[in-house]
C-alpha positions in Angstrom: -26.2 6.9 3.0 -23.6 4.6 1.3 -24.0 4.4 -2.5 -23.2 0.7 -4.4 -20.7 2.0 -7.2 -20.1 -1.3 -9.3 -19.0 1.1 -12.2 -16.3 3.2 -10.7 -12.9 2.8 -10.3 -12.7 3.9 -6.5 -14.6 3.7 -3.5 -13.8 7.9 -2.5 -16.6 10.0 -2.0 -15.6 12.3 -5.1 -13.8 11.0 -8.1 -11.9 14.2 -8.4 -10.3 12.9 -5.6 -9.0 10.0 -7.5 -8.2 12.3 -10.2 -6.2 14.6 -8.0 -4.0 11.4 -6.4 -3.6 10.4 -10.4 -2.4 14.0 -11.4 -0.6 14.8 -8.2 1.6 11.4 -7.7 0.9 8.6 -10.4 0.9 10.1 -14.2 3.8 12.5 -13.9 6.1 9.6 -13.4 4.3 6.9 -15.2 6.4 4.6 -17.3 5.6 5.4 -21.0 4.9 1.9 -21.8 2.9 1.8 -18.7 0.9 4.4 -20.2 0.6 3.0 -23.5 -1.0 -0.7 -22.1 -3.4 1.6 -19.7 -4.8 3.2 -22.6 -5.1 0.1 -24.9 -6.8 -1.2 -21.5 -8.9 1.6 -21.0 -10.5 1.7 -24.4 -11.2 -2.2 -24.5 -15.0 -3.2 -24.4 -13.9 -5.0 -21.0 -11.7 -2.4 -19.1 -13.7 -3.2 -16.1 -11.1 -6.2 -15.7 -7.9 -3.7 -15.7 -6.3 -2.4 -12.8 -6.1 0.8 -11.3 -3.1 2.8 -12.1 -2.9 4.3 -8.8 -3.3 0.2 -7.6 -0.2 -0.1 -9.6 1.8 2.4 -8.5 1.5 1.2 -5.1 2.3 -2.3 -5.8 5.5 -1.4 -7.9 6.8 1.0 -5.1 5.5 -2.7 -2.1 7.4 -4.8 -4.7 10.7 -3.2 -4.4 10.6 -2.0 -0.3 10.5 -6.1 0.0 12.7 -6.5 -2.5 10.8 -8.9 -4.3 12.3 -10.6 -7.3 9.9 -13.8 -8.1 6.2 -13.1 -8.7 2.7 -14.9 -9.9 -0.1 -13.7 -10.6 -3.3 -15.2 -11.5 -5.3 -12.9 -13.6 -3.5 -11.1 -16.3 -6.0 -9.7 -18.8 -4.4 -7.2 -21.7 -1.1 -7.6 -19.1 -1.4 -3.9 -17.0 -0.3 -5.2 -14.1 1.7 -7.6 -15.3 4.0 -5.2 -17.2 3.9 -2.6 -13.8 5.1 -5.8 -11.6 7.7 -6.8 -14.7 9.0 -3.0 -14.4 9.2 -3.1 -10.5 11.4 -6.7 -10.1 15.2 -7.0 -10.6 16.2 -7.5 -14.3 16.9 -11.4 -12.9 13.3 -11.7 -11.8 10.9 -13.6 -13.2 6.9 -13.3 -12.8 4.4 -16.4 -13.0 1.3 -14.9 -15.4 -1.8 -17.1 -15.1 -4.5 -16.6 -17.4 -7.8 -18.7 -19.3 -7.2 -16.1 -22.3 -4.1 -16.2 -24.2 -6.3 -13.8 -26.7 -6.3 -10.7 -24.0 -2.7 -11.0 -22.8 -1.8 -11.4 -26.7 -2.8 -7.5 -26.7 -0.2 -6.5 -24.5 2.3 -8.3 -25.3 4.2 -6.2 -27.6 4.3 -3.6 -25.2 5.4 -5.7 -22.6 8.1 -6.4 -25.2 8.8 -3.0 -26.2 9.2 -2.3 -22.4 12.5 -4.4 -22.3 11.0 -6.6 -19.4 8.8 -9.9 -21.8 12.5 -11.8 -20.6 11.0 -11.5 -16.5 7.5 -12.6 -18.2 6.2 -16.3 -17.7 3.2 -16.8 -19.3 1.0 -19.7 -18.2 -1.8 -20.3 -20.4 -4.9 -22.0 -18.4 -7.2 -22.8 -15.3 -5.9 -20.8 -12.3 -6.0 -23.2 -9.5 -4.8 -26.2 -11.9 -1.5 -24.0 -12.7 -1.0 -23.2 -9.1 -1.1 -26.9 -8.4 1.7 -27.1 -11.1 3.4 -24.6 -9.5 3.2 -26.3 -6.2 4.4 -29.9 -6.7 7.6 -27.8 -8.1 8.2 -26.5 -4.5 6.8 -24.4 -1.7 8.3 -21.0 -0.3 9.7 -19.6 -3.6 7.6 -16.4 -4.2 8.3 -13.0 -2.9 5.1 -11.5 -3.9 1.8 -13.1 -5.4 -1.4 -10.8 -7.1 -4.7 -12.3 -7.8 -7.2 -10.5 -9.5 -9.0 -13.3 -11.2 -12.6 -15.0 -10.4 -13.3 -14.4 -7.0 -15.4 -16.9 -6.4 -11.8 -18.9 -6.3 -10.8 -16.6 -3.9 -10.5 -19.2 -1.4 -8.7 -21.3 -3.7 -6.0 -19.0 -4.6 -5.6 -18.3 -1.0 -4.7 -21.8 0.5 -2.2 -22.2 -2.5 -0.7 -19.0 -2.8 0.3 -18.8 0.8 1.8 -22.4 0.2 4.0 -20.8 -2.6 4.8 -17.4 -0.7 7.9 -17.6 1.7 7.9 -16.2 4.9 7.2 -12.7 4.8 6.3 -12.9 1.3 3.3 -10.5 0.3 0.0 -11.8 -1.5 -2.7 -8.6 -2.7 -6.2 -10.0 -3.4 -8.4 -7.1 -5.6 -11.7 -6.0 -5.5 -12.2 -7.0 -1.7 -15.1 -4.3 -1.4 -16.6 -5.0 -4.3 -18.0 -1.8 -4.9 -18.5 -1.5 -1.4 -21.5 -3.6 -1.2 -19.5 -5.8 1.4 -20.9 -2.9 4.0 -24.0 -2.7 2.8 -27.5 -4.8 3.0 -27.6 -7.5 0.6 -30.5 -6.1 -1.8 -29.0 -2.4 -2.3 -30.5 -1.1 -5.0 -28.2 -0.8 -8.2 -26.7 -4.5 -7.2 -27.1 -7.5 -9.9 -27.6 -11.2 -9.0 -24.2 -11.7 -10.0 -22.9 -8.4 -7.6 -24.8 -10.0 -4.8 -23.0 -13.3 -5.3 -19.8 -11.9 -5.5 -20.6 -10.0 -2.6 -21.5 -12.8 -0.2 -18.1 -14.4 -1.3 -16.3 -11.7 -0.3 -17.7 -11.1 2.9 -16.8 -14.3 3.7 -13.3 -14.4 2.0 -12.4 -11.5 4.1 -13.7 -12.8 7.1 -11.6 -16.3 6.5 -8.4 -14.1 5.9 -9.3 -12.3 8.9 -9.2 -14.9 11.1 -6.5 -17.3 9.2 -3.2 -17.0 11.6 -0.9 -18.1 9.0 -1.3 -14.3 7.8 -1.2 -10.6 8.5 -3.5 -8.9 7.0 -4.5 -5.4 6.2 -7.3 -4.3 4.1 -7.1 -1.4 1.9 -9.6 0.8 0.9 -7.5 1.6 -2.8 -9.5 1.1 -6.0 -12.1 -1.4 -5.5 -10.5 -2.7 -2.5 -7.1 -4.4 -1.3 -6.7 -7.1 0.4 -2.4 -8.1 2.0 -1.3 -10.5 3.3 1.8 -10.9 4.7 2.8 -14.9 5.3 3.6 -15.8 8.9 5.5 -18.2 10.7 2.9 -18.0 13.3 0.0 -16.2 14.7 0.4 -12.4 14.8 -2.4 -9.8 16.3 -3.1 -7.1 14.2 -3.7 -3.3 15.4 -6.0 -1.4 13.7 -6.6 0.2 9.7 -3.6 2.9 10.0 -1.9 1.0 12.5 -2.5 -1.6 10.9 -0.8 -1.0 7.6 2.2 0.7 8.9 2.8 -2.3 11.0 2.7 -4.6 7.9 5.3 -2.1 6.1 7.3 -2.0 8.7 7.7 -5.8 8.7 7.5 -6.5 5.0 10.7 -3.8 5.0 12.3 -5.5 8.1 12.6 -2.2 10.2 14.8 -2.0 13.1 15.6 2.2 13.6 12.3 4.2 13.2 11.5 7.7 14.2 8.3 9.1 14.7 7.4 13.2 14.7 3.5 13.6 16.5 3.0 10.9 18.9 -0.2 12.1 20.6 -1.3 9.4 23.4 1.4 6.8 21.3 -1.5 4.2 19.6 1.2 4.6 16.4 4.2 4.2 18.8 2.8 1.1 20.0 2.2 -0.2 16.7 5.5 0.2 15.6 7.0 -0.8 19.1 5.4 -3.9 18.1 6.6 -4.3 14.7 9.6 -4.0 15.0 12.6 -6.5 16.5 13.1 -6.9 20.7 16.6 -5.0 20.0 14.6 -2.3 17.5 14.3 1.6 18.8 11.7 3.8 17.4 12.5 7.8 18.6 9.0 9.0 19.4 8.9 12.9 19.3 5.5 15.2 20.0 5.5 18.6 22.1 3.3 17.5 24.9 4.8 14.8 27.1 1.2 15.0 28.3 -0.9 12.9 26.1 2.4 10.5 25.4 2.1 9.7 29.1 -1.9 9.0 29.2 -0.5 5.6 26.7 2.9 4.8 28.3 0.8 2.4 30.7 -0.4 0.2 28.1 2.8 0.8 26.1 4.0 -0.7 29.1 2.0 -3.7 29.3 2.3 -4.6 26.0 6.5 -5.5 26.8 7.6 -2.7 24.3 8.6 0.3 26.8 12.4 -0.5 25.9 12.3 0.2 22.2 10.4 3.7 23.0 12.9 6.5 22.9 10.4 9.9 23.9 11.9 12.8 22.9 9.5 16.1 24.0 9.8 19.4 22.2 9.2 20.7 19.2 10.7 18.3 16.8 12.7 20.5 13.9 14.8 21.1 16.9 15.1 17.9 17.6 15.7 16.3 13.8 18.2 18.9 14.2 20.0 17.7 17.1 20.0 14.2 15.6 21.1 15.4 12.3 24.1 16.8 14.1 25.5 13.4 14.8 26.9 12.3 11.6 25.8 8.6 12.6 22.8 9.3 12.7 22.5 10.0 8.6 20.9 7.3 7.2 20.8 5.1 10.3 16.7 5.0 10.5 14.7 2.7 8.1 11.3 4.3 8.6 9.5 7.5 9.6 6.0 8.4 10.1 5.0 12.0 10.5 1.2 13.0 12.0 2.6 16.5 13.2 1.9 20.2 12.7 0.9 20.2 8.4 2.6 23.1 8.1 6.0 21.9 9.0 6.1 18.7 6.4 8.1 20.1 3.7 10.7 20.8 6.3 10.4 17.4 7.9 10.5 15.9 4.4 14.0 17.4 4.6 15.4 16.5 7.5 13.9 12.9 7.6 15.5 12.1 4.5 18.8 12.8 5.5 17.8 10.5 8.9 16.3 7.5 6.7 19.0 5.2 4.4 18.4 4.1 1.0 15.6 2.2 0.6 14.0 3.3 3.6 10.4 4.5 3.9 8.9 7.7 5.0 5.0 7.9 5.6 3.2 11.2 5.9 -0.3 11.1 7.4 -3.5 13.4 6.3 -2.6 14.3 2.9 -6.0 13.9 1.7 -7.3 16.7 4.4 -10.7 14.9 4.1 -10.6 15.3 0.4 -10.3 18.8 0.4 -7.3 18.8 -1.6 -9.6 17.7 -4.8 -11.6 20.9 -4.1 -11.5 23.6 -7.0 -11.2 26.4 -3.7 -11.0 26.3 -0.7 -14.5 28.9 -0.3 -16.4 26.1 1.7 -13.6 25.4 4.2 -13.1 26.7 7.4 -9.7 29.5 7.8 -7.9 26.9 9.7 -9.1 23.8 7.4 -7.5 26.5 4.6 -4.5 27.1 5.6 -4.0 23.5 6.3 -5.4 22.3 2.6 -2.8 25.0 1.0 -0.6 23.6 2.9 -1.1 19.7 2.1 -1.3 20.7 -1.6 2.1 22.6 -2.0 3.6 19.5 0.0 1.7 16.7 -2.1 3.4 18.9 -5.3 6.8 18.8 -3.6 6.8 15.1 -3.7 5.1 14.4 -6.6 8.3 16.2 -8.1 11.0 15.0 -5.7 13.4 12.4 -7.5 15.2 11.6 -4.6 11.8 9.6 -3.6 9.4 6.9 -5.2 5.9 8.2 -3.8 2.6 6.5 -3.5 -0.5 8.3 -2.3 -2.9 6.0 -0.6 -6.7 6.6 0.4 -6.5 5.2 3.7 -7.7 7.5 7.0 -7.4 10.8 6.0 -4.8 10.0 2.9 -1.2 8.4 3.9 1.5 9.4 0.9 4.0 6.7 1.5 7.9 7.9 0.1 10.7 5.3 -0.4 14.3 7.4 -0.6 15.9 6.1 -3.4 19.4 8.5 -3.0 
C-alpha cells in the first residue's frame, strides 16, 4: 500500500536508494560552493523549501544539452538552485530570481558571490505573478529555461506566464508535482494535513491542465517530490508514454537528427524517437532478434516514420564496430539509448562515445535494477538478478568517475543514467 511521505526528500521505496544515486553520481562532482549553500540549506529551520541536489544536478546537466543562457525562476529561498542554474548558463547569461523574502536569498548570497557567478544573478525582490507581468510587458519569447518552485497554489498562474516568456522549445520544470505522492492516493490518507490535502487537489488538477494544454510537451518525473517539463510548442504534439516519453522530450529539447539505439525489442523506443526526431533524421536501431523488431514495424509503419528506421540485426559490439570503422561515423550521432544485455554497458559506454559528438547525449536504461543497487548484498536476489546488480554497480562507478561525461541518474522506470560527452 502506498505510504504519504510529506517529510522525505524522494518518492523511492528506500531512501538508501536516494542515498546511493547521491554517492554514486551527484556528491563526487559537486561544485564546492554548491556544497557549501546545500548545507547552510540543509541546517535551516525551513530546509523543507530547498531543492534536491540530485534535482539540481539534473537541471544543470537539461540547462546546458539546450543550451540555455537566459533563465527565471520564481522561488529562490537561501538561493540552491539558483546558484546550480548560475553555475550551469554561459558566463553571458543571466538568471531572473523571484522571491517575497529578500531575508532568505540574503543567506546565500555570499556564496553565490564567492562562486564567481552573483554577475549572471538578477534578483527580483516581490510578488511572483506581479514580477512575471513585469517581465512580460518587456517582451515575450526571451527565456531558454524557466523553474518555479514557489506557492503552488499559483501554479496555474506561473504557467500561463511562463510559457508566454519561454521561446519555442524553451524548457519550464514545475517542483513538487507529487506532492508527497498523495496526488495517487485517496484524499483523507492518513498522515495528510488540511494544508497537504489542499495542495494536493491543486496539483491534481495542475497536472491534469498541463496534461491536456497543447501549447506544451510535457513529461512528468518522478525525481524528488516530483517534476513536472514542459517543453513550449508551436503547436499541438502527442506524447508517448513515461520512458518514451522523456527521451522524446530530450531528444527535442537537444535538436537530434542521427540517433542510434542498441536493444530495440518490439521498437516502442524506436518509434518514439522516429518520432522525435526531424522527416530527414535516422535513428540505427540494433537488437539480435529481428523477431520481436518485426511484431512493431507495422505500426512503426503507420505512424509515417519507417524511413528514419535503419534495423541493423546482430549482436551489436559487432556492429558499433563496423560503424566505428568508418571514420565519418565518429561523432556523427547526437543521441544514444542502450536497453541491451547489462553486462555489455561498460563496453557500449565505449564505443558510443566515440559514435556520439560533443554535446551529445547517451542514455542507459535499468541502472536502478529495481533498487537493488542500494542493497548492502545481493543475499536476497536471485543468481541472475546478481550478476546483473554487480554488473549495474561497477558500470554506475565507471561513470560516476568518467570525465569525459556530465552524468545524471534519474529515478524513472527502472533508473535511466543520462551521460552528456563533454570531449
Amino acid at each position: 500500500m502506498a505510504t504519504y511521505r510529506p517529510g522525505s526528500n524522494t518518492l523511492l521505496k528506500s531512501d538508501s536508494i536516494l542515498e546511493y544515486v547521491l554517492d554514486t553520481t551527484v556528491y563526487p562532482r559537486e561544485h564546492e560552493r554548491l556544497r557549501e549553500l546545500r548545507l547552510i540549506t540543509q541546517n535551516h529551520p525551513k530546509s523543507f523549501m530547498g531543492s534536491s541536489p540530485d534535482q539540481m544536478q539534473f537541471f544543470s546537466v537539461l540547462l546546458k544539452m539546450i543550451g540555455a543562457r537566459n533563465a527565471v525562476e520564481v522561488g529562490v529561498f537561501t538561493g540552491y538552485s539558483l546558484l546550480a542554474t548560475a553555475l550551469a548558463l554561459p558566463d553571458d547569461g543571466k538568471v531572473v530570481a523571484i522571491d517575497v523574502s529578500r531575508e532568505y536569498y540574503e543567506l546565500g548570497r555570499p556564496v553565490i558571490e564567492d562562486a564567481g557567478v552573483a554577475h549572471k544573478v538578477d534578483f527580483r525582490h516581490g510578488d511572483g505573478l506581479a514580477v512575471l507581468d513585469q517581465l512580460l510587458a518587456g517582451g515575450e519569447g526571451k527565456f531558454d529555461f524557466a523553474y518555479a518552485d514557489a506557492d503552488k497554489e499559483q501554479y496555474r498562474g506561473y504557467h500561463e506566464r511562463l510559457v508566454r516568456l519561454l521561446r519555442v522549445g524553451g524548457v519550464v520544470a514545475y517542483d513538487n508535482t507529487l506532492w508527497g505522492g498523495s496526488v495517487a492516493m485517496p484524499r483523507d490518507t492518513p498522515g495528510s494535513s488540511a494544508y497537504d490535502r489542499v495542495v494536493r487537489d491543486y496539483m491534481v488538477g495542475f497536472n491534469a491542465m498541463v496534461a491536456a494544454d497543447d501549447r506544451v510537451e510535457a513529461c512528468l518525473l518522478p525525481v524528488a517530490d516530483g517534476v513536472t517539463l514542459c517543453r513550449r510548442l508551436n503547436g499541438f504534439m502527442s506524447s508517448p508514454p513515461e520512458e518514451g516519453q522523456l527521451l522524446s522530450l530530450l531528444l527535442n529539447l537537444t535538436g537530434a537528427k542521427n540517433t542510434i539505439e542498441v536493444g530495440v525489442f518490439t521498437g516502442c523506443s524506436v518509434l518514439a524517437t522516429a518520432l522525435a526526431i526531424p522527416d530527414d533524421g535516422k535513428v540505427v536501431a540494433i537488437d539480435v532478434s529481428r523477431e520481436y523488431f518485426d511484431l512493431g514495424l507495422p505500426v512503426i509503419k503507420k505512424a509515417g516514420v519507417a524511413h528514419k528506421v535503419d534495423f541493423r540485426e546482430g549482436a551489436a559490439m559487432p556492429i558499433l564496430d563496423n560503424l566505428l570503422a568508418n571514420e565519418e561515423n565518429e561523432g556523427k550521432f547526437d543521441f544514444a539509448f542502450v536497453d541491451a544485455d547489462k553486462g555489455n554497458y561498460g563496453e557500449y559506454h565505449e564505443r558510443l562515445l566515440r559514435l556520439v559528438r560533443a554535446g551529445g547525449v547517451l542514455a542507459y536504461d535499468n541502472t536502478l535494477w529495481g533498487g537493488s543497487v542500494a542493497l548492502e548484498d545481493d543475499s536476497v536476489l536471485e543468481e541472475f538478478d546478481q550478476d546483473i546488480r554487480r554488473s549495474i554497480v561497477a558500470f554506475n562507478a565507471k561513470i560516476a568517475g568518467d570525465p569525459r561525461v556530465e552524468a545524471v541518474q534519474l529515478p524513472v522506470s527502472d533508473g535511466i543514467t543520462l551521460c552528456r560527452r563533454l570531449v
